[in-house]
N, C-alpha and C positions, 0 to 999 in steps of 0.2 A: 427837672431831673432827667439826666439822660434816659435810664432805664424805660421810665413811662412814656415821655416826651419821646421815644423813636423806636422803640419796642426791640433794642436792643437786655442781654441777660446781663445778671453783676459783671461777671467775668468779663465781657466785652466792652461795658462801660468803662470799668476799670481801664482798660486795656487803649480805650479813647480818651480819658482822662490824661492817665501817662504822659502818652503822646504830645498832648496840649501841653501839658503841663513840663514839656521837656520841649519850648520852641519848634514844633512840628516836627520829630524825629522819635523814629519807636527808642523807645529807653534801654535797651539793650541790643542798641542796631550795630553800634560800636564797641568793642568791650573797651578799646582804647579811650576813646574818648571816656567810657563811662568811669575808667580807672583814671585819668587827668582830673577829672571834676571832682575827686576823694580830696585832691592836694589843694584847690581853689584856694580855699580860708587858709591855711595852714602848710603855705608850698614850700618850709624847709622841712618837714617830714618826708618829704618826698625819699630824700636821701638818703632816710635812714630805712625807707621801706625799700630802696635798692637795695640795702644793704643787706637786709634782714630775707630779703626774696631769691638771693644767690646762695643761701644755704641750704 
């Protein structure tokens, strides 16, 4: 467990978990990127979230 195992609080484990968990990049380092990987599984939505985000 990180918490114990490095005497890290929830909050910052969390916050180290993330990161791993997001190929070594903080999870909202990007917003761009973090808005591309909504559309991964399902990239003809995209189109319509353009559409939908200029109103």
């Amino acid at each position: 467990m990180v918490e114990k195992g490095h005497g890290l609080n929830h909050m910052q484990s969390q916050f180290v978990a993330g990161i791993f968990l997001n190929n070594g990049n903080p999870v909202y380092g990007n917003e761009n990127a973090l808005l591309e990987n909504q559309f991964i599984k399902c990239p003809e939505m995209r189109s319509l979230f353009d559409l939908v985000s200029e109103k």
